[in-house]
C-alpha positions in Angstrom: 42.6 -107.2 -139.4 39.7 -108.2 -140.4 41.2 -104.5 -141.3 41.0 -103.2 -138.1 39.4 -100.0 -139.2 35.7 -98.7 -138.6 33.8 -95.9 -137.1 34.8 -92.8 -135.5 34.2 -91.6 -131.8 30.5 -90.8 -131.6 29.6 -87.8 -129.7 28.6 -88.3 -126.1 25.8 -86.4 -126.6 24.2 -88.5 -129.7 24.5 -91.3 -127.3 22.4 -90.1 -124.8 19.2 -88.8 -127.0 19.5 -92.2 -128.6 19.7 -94.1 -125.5 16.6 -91.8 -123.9 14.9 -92.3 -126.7 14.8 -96.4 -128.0 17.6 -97.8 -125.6 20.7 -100.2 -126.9 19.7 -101.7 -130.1 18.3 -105.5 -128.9 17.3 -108.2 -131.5 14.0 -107.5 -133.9 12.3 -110.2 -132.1 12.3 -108.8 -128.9 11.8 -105.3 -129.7 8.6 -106.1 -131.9 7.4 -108.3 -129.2 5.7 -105.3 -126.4 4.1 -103.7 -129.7 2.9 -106.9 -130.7 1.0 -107.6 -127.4 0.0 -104.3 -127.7 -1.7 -104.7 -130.3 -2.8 -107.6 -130.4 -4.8 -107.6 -127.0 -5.9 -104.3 -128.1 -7.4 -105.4 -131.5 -8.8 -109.0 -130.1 -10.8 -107.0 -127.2 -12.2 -104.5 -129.9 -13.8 -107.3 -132.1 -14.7 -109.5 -129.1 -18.3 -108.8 -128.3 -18.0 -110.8 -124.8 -15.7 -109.5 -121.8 -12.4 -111.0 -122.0 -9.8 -111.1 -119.5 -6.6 -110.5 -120.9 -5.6 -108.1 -118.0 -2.5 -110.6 -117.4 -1.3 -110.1 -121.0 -1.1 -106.3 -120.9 0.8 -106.0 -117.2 3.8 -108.2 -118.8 4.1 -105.4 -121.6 5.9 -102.7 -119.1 8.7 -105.0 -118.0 9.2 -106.5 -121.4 9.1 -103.3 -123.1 12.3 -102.0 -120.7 14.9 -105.1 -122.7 14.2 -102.7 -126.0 13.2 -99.5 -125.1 14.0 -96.0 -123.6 12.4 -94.1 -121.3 9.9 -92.2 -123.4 9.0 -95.1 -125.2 8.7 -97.4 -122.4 6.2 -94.7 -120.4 4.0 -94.7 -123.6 3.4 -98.3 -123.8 2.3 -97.8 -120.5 -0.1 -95.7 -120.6 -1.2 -97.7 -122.9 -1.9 -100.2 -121.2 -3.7 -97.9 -118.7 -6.1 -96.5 -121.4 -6.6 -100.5 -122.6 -7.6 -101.7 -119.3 -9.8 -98.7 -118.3 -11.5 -97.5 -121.5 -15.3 -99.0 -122.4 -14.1 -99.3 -125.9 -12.0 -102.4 -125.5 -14.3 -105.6 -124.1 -12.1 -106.4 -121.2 -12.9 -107.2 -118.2 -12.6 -104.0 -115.7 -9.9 -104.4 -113.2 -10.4 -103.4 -109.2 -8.6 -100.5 -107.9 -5.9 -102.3 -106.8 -5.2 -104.5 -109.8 -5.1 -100.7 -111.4 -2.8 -99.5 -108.9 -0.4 -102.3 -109.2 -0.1 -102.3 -113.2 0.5 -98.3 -112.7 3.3 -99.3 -110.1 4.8 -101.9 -112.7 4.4 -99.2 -115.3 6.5 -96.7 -113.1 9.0 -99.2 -112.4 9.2 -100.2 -115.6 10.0 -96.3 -116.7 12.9 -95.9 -114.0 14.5 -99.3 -114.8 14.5 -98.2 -118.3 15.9 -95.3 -117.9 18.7 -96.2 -115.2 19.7 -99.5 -118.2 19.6 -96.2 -121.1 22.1 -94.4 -119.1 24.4 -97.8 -118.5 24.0 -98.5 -122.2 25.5 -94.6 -122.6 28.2 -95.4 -120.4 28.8 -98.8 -122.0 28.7 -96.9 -125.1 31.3 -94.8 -124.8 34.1 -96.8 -122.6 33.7 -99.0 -125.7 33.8 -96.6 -128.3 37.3 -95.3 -126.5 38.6 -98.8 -126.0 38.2 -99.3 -129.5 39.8 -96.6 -130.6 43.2 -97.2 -128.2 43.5 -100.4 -129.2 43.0 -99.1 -132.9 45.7 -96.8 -132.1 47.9 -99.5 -131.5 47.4 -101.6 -134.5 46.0 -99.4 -137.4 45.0 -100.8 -140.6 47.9 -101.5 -143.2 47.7 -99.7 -146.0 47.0 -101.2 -149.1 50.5 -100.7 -150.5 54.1 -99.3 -149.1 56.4 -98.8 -151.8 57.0 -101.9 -154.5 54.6 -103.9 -151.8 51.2 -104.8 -152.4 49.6 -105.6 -148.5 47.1 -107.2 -146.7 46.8 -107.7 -143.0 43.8 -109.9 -141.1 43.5 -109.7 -137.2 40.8 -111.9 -135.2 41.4 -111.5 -131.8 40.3 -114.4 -129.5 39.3 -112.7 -126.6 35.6 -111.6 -127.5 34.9 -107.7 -127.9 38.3 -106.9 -128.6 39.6 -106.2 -131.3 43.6 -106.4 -130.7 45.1 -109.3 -128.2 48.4 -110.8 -127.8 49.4 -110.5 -131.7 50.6 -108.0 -133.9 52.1 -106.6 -137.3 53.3 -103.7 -139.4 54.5 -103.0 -142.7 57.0 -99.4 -142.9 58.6 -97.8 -145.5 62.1 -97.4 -144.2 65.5 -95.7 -145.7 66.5 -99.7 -146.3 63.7 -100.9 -148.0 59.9 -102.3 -146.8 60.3 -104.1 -143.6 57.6 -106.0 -141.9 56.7 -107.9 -138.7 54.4 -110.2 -137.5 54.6 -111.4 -134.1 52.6 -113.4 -130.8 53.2 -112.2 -127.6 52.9 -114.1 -124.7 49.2 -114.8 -123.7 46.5 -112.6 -125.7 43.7 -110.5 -124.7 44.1 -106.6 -123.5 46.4 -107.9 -121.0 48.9 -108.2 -123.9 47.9 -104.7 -125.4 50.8 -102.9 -123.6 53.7 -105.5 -124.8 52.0 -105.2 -128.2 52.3 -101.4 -127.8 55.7 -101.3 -126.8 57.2 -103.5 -129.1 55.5 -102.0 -132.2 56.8 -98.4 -130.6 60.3 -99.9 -131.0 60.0 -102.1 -134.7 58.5 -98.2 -136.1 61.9 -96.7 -134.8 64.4 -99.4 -134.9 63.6 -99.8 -139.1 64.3 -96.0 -139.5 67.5 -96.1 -137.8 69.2 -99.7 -137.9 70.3 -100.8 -141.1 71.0 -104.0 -140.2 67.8 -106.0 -139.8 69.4 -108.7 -136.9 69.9 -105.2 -135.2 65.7 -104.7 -135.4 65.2 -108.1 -133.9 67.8 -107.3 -131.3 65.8 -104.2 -130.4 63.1 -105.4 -129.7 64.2 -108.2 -127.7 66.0 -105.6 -125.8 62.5 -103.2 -125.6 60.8 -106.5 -124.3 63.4 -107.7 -121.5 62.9 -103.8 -120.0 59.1 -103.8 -120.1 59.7 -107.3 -118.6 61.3 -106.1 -115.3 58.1 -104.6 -114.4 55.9 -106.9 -115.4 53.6 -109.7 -113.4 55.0 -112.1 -116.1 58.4 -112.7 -115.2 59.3 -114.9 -118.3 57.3 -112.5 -120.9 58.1 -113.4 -124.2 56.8 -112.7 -128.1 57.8 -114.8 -131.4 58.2 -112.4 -134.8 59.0 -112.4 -138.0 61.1 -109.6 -139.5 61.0 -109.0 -143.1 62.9 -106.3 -145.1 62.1 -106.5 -149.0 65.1 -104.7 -150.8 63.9 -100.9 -152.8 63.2 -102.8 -155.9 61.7 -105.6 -154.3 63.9 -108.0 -156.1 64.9 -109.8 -152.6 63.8 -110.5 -149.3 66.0 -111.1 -146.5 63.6 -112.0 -143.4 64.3 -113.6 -139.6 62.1 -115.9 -137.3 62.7 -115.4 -133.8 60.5 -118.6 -132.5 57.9 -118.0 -135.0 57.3 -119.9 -137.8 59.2 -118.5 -141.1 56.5 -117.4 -143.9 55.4 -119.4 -146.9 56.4 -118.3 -150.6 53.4 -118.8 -153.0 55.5 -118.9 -155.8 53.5 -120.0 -159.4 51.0 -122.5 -157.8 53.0 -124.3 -154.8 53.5 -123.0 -151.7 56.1 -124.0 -149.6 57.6 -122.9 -146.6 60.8 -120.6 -146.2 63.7 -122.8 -144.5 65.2 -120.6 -141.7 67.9 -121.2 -139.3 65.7 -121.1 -135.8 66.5 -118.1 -133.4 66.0 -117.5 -130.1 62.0 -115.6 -129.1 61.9 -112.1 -128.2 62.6 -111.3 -124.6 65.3 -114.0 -123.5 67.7 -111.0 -123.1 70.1 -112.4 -125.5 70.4 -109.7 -127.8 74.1 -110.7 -129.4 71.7 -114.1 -130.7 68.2 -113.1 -131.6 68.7 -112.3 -135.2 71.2 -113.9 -135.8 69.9 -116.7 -138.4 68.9 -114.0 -141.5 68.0 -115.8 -144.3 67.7 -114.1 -148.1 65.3 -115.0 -150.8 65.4 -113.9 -154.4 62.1 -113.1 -155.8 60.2 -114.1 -159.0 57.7 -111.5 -160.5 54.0 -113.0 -159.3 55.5 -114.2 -155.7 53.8 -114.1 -152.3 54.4 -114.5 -149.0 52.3 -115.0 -146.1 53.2 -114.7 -142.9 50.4 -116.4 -140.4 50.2 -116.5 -136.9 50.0 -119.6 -133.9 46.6 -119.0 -134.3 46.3 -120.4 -137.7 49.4 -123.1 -137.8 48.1 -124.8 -134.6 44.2 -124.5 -135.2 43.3 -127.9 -135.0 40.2 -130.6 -136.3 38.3 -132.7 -134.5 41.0 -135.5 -135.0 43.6 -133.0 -133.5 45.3 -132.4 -136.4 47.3 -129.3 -137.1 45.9 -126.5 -140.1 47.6 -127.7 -142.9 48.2 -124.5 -144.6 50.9 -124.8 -147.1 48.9 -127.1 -148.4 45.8 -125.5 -148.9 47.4 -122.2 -149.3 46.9 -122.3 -153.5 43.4 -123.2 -153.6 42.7 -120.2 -152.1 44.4 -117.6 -153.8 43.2 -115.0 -154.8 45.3 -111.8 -157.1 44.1 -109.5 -154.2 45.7 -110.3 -151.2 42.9 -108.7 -148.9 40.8 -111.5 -150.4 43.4 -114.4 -150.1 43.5 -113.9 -146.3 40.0 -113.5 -146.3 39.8 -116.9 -147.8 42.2 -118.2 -145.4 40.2 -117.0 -142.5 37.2 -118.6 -143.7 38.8 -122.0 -144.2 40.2 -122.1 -140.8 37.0 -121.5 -139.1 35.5 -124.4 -141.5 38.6 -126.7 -140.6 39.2 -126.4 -136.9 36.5 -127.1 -134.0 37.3 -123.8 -132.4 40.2 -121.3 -132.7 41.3 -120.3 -129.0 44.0 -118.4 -130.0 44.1 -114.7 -132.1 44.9 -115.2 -135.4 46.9 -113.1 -137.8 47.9 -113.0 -141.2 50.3 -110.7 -143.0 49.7 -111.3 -147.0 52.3 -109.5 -148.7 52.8 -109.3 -153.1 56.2 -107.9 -154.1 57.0 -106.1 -157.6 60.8 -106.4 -158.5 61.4 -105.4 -161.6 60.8 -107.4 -164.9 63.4 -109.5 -166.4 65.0 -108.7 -169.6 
């Protein structure tokens, strides 16, 4: 998804001595900027021979040291402060009692805020750190191969810190062959994390059960017209496409419930697979969806790639769709990892702004040489 892989759970406790101690990680810019006043008043009123007043300069450094800093860090700087304003070394102009007292009071303030923004940061930290590993959970990365099937899968989800909305995939090994789905549930963001979960719960035991692969679509349009009784949505809906590559890869037999059918890459030209339309996911017509199976024979050196809404209706400035059977053979590439990478990349550069997750299953088959 972009692989959607990365870091494990960090330790509670790592958090919080790294929060204490520097705070959440902000730009370079601002972090350099309370050492740099720092310094800078401090070396300016050691070479100045006359008294300056800078006074102003040094009370901002407290308050602008708490956007980068811990605690710890945040008291130092303050003090100082304290020892620039007081001490005869540094030609500044000496401050009253009160304007003493009041950069102290900053200074304090400055230390609690700090610390009360290091302990949300902690907090923050961790709820996200979980969040990313559920939603992880839901859609783990797919592995580079599953039996004669070379895979790659891309996920950008639109809603920002996510990282899994309204679309999803998966490629299993199953007693019948390699089956894989790619589908859109209705609306996106972790409001359609649960509909993602359920149906992906169903396609991982439907394809180890159901021979038949109208039988897969019908299970999950039966798994999404239960989850639909209790939800807010009452007309909840997903588009997929179900693929099912035979054991030696030598055929593919596929469905497109709403979706658009995938695109064969087959020596240079890419054209899309004619499909006999079916019904979405979740109308409750389970005897229909699935019904339109269509079969492909496979070449040695073909492709498929099965895209999401996201990158079929991405659209220029001019409001033209993503042309993407046509552009699909300048940018392939042997790895697959690296053609939807390149896919990606070309989206972003065509369309004014992609509202909508995108997905991309890219998958390279190996039948069996001919003799």
């Amino acid at each position: 998804m972009g692989r959607v892989g990365g870091p494990a759970v960090r330790p509670p406790r790592d958090g919080e001595r790294r929060g204490w101690l520097q705070g959440a990680p902000p730009p370079l810019w601002v972090r350099a900027l309370p050492l740099a006043l720092t310094v800078g008043v401090g070396v300016a009123a050691l070479l100045t021979t006359d008294a300056q007043d800078l006074g102003f300069l040094l009370g901002a450094i407290p308050p602008l040291a708490v956007l980068s800093y811990g605690p710890l860090a945040t008291a130092g700087l303050g003090a100082a402060v304290l020892v620039i304003l007081t001490s005869s070394v540094f030609h500044l102009n000496r401050p009253g009692q009160a304007d003493l007292l009041t950069v102290l009071f900053v200074a304090l303030l400055s230390v609690f805020v700090s610390y009360v923004r290091s302990r949300r940061d902690v907090q923050l930290d961790t709820e996200r750190t979980i969040a990313e590993a559920a939603q992880r959970a839901v859609a783990p990365p797919v592995p580079e191969r599953v039996g004669p099937v070379r895979c790659a899968g891309l996920y950008r989800a639109a809603e920002r810190g996510t990282l899994v909305g309204g679309d999803f995939f998966d490629v299993r090994q199953s007693p019948y062959g390699v089956r894989a789905v790619l589908g859109d549930v209705q609306g996106h963001g972790l409001a359609a994390v649960a509909t993602v979960a359920g149906l992906l719960g169903a396609f991982r035991e439907a394809v180890l059960d159901l021979p038949d692969l109208a039988a897969v679509a019908a299970r999950l349009d039966r798994r999404l017209v239960v989850d639909s009784a209790r939800s807010a949505y009452a007309e909840l809906f997903a588009t997929a496409v179900l693929l099912e590559f035979a054991p030696d890869a030598a055929r593919v037999r596929g469905v497109a419930c709403g979706h658009p059918p995938p695109v064969l890459l087959r020596d240079g030209t890419a054209t899309q697979i004619e499909a006999v339309p079916c019904l979405p996911l979740g109308v409750g017509l389970s005897e229909v969806v699935g019904s339109g199976v269509f079969t492909l024979d496979l070449r040695p050196g073909d492709r498929l790639v099965v895209a999401s809404d996201g990158v079929w209706e991405a659209r220029d400035a001019t409001d033209v769709f993503y042309p993407l059977t046509e552009r699909l053979p300048a940018l392939a590439d042997p790895d697959p990892a690296a053609t939807a990478d390149r896919v990606w990349a070309d989206v972003l550069r065509y369309a004014t702004e992609v509202r909508d997750d995108v997905t991309m299953l890219v998958l390279d088959p190996f039948p069996p040489q001919p003799r």
